[in-house]
C-alpha positions as CSV (number, residue, x, y, z in Angstrom):
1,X,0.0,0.0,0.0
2,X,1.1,3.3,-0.4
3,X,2.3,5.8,2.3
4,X,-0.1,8.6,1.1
5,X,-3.2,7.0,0.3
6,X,-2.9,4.9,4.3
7,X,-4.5,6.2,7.3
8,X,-3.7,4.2,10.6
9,X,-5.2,4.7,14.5
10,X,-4.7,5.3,17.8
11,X,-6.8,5.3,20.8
12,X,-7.7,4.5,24.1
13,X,-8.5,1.1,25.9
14,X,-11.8,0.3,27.8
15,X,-10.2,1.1,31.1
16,X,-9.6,4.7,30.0
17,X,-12.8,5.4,28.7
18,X,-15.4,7.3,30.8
19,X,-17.9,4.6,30.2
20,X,-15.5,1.7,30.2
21,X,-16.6,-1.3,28.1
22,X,-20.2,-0.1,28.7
23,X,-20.9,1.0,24.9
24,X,-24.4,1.5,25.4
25,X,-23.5,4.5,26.9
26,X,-24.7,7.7,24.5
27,X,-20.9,9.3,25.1
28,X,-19.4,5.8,23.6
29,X,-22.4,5.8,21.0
30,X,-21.6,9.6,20.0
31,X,-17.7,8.7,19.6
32,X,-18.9,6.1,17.5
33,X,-20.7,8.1,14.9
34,X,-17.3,10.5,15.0
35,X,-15.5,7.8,13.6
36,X,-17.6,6.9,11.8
37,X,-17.6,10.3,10.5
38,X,-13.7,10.8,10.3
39,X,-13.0,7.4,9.0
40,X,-15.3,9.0,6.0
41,X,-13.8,12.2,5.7
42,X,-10.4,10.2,5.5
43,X,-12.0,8.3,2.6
44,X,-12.9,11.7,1.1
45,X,-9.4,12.5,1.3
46,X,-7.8,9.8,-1.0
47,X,-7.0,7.5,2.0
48,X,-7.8,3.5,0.7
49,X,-5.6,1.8,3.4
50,X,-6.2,1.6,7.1
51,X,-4.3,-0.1,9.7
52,X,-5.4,-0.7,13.1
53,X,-3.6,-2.0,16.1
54,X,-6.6,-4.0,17.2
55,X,-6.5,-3.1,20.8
56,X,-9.7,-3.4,22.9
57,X,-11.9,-0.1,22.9
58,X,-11.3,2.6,20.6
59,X,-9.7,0.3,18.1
60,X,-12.6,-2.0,18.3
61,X,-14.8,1.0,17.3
62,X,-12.2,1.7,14.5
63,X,-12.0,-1.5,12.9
64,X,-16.0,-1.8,12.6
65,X,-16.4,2.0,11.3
66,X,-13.4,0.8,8.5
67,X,-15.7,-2.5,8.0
68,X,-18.6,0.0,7.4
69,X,-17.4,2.1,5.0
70,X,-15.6,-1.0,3.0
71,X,-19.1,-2.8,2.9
72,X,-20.2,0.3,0.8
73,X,-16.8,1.4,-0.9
74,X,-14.8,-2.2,-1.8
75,X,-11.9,-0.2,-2.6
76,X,-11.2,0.4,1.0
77,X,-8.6,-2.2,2.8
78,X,-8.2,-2.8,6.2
79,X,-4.8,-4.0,7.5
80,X,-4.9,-5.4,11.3
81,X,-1.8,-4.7,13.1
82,X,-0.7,-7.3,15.7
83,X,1.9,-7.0,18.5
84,X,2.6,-10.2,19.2
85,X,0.5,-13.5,18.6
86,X,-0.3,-13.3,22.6
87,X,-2.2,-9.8,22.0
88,X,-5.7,-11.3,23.2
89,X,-4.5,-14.0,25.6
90,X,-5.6,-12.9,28.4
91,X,-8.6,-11.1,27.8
92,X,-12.1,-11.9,28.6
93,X,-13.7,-14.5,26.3
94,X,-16.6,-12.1,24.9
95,X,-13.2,-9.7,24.1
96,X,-11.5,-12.5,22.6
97,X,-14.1,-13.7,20.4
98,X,-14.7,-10.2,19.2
99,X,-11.0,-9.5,18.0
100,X,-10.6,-12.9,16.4
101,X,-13.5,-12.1,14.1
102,X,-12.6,-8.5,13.4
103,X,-9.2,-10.0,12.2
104,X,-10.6,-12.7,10.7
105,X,-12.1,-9.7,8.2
106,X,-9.6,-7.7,7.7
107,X,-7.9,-7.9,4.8
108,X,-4.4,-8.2,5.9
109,X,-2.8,-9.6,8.9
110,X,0.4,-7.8,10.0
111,X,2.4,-9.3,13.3
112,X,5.2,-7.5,14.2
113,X,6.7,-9.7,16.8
114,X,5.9,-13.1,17.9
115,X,6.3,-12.7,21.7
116,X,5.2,-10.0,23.9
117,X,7.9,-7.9,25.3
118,X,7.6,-4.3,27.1
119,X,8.4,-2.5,23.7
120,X,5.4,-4.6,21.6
121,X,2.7,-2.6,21.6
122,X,5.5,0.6,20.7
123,X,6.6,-0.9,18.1
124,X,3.3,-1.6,16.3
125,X,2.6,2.0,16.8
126,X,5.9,2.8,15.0
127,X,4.8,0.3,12.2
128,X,1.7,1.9,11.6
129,X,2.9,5.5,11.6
130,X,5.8,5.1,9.5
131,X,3.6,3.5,6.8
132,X,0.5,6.3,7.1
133,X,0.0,10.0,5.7
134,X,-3.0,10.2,8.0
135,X,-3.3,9.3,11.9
136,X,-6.9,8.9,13.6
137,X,-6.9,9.8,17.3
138,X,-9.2,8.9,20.2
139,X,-7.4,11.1,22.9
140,X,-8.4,12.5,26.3
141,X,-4.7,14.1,26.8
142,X,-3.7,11.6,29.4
143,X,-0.4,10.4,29.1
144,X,0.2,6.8,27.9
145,X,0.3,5.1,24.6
146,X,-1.8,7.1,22.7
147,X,-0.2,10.0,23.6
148,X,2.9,8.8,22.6
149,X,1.5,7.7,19.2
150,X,0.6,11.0,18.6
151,X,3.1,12.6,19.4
152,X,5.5,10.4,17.3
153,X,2.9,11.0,14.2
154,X,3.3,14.7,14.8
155,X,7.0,14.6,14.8
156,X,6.9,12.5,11.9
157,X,4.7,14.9,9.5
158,X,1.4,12.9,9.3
159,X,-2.0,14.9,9.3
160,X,-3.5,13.8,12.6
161,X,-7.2,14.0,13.5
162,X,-7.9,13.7,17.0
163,X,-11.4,13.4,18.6
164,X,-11.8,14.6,21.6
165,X,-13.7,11.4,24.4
């Protein structure tokens, strides 16, 4: 895929979010129909390629908005971007089953690393920026991951979009 037609994502985890994994909640429902949104107005931008890191939470909701829009624009590709083949190990089985079907529907599978280490998760971050023009942001300006995602994409020239939880 190429660099400038690729748009990649970062965002929170469940444990971050205001409503948790509770995404009956309007707030989680109205973040939803952002990304919706902003995955389109990506789309509208030239960007045919996303990547996700398929974390739980805000990637979750990222990967089904990309889903959405590919179901009506088969064009679009959807690249899921592992850490490690333990990335879902540990979660809960309803979390589990979730993620394996997401990736199971993407149209490429990406691991960077078969074993988790400290750096992992870093790294697929790295991955996903270096091979984007646009970065998608789920950010509540609370240090962590995310932040450091975006800062990275910053330094690195991308356009970033960041909505606000």
């Amino acid at each position: 895929m190429e660099r400038r037609t690729t748009c990649c994502f970062t965002g929170h985890r469940p444990e971050k979010l205001p409503w948790k994994d509770n995404e009956t909640d309007p707030r989680c429902i109205a973040l939803k129909g952002r990304l919706d949104e902003a995955v389109e107005e990506a789309y509208d931008r030239g960007m045919r390629h996303f990547m996700c890191g398929m974390a739980r939470g805000a990637d979750f909701y990222f990967c089904e908005a990309v889903l959405k829009l590919r179901r009506r624009c088969p064009d679009v590709t959807l690249e899921a971007v592992i850490p490690c083949e333990e990335q879902a190990a540990h979660w809960r089985e309803r979390e589990r089953e979730r993620y394996f079907t997401l990736v199971e529907r993407c149209d490429q599978e990406t691991m960077v690393q078969r074993h988790y280490d400290k750096g992992c998760m870093l790294r697929r971050n790295r991955y996903m920026v270096d091979r984007s023009a646009l970065l998608i942001a789920v950010y509540d300006g609370m240090l962590g991951g995310t932040m450091y995602t975006l800062t990275y994409a910053m330094r690195q020239g991308l356009d970033v979009k960041i909505l606000d939880i």
